[in-house]
N, C-alpha and C positions, 0 to 999 in steps of 0.2 A: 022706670029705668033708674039704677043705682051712677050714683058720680063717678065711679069710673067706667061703666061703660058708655056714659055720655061724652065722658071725656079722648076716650077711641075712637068716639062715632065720629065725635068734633073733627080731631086728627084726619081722620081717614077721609072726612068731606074736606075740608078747606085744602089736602092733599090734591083731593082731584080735580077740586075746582082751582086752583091757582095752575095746575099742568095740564088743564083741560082750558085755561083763559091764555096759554103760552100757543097752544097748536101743537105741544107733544104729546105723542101718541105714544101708548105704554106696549102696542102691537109690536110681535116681532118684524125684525127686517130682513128681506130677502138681499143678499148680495146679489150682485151684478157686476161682469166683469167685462172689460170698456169692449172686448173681442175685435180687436183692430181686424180688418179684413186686408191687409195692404201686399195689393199682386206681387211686391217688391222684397217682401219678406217671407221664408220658411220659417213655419209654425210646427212646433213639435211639444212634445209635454213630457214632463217632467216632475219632480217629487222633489218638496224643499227637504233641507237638509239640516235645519237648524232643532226640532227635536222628537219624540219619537210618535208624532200624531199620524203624519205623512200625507201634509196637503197635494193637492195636486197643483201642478202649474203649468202655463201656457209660453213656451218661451220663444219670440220670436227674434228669427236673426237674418242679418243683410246678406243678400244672394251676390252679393257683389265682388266675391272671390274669396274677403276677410272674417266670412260666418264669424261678427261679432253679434253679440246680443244686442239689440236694439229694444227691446221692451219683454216684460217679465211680469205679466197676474197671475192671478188667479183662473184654476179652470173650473169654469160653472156646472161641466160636465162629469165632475169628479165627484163621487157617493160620497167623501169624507168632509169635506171643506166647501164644497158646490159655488166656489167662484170666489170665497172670501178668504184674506190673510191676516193674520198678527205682523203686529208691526215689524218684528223680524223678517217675516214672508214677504212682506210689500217691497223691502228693501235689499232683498236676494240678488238685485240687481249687481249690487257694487262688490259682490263676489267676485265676478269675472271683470267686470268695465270698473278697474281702480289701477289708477296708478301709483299707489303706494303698496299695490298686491307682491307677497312675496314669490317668485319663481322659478328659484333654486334653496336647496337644502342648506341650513343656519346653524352654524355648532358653537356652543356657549364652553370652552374646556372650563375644567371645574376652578371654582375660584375668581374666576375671571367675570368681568364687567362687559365684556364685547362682545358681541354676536362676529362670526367669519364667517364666508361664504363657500359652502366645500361641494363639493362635484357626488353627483347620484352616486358613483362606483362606490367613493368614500363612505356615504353617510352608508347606504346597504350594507357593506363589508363591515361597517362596526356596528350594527343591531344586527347582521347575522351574529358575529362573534359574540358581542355582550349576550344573546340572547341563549347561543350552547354554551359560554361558559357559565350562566346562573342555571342555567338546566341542570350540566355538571353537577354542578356545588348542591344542587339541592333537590336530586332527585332519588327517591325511596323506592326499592324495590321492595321492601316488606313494612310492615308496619310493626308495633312494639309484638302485638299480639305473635307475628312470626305470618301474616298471612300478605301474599301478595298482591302488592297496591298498584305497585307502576306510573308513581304519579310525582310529578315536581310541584313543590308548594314554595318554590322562589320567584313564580312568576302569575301576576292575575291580570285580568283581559275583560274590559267593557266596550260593549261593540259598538257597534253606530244605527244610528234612528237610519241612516242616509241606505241603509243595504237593504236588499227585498229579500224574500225568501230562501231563495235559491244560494244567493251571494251567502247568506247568513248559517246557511246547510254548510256551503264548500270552508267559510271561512271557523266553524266550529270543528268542522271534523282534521284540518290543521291543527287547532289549540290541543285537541285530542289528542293527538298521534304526537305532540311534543309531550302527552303528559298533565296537560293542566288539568284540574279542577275548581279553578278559581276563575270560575267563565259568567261572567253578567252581560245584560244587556241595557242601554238604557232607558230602555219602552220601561223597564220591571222598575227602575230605581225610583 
């Protein structure tokens, strides 16, 4: 045996013997998720939203008239995640139960230091507007060549981990029909 692979061997023993003299086991771990059984709560499931893996989750909420979330795992039953979360997932909770959660729509006018609090109609009525007048401005019916395009390249669109299939079908064939071709998703990015 040559001194360096004596020197490997060495590593690799005294490796297992100091994590084999700890009680850590190098085996994978099965998740487990706590599955509160409780008569008092509706259990329904659900898909986190934080990025584009799509764990499943187990979300339970109080029958008690105020269907708040009372508790949020992992669902053991789900082929993707099978009961385990990333530390974002664990903590999905505080999405809905925060009382710092924003409720209404925040508009920052330019320049400015302040957030103000402005009413659904408002904020819709000016991303419908901004959004035909960059269409406007920037949509080509032909291209240099002379062939037609039909497309606006003032506006691009990354969609969300949070939408399933279908959502993802209805919400491309909108970007389409406005024109875009500047359509990503964030599964792809």
């Amino acid at each position: 045996m040559k001194r360096r692979a004596f020197l490997k061997f060495s590593a690799m023993a005294g490796t297992v013997m100091a994590l084999g003299g700890l009680g850590i086991s190098l085996k994978p771990t099965m998740a487990r998720a706590q599955l509160l059984k409780l008569r008092w709560a509706k259990e329904t499931t659900s898909i986190c939203c934080y990025c584009a893996v799509g764990c499943g989750l187990l979300v339970h909420t109080a029958k008690d008239g105020q269907n708040r979330a009372i508790n949020v795992e992992g669902n053991p039953d789900h082929p993707i995640n099978e009961g385990s979360l990333c530390a974002k997932g664990a903590s999905i909770w505080q999405l809905t139960e925060n009382d710092s959660r924003v409720l209404q729509p925040m508009y920052r006018a330019p320049f400015s230091d302040k957030w103000e609090a402005v009413s659904w109609d408002w904020a819709l009525d000016q991303i419908a507007d901004r959004v035909k007048k960059t269409r406007d401005a920037t949509f080509s019916l032909k291209n240099a060549k002379g062939e037609v395009v039909n497309r606006c390249d003032g506006i691009a669109n990354v969609g969300s981990a949070a939408m399933d299939n279908e959502e993802c079908w209805v919400y491309q064939a909108f970007l389409r029909s406005l024109g875009l071709v500047w359509i990503e998703h964030q599964a792809r990015i």
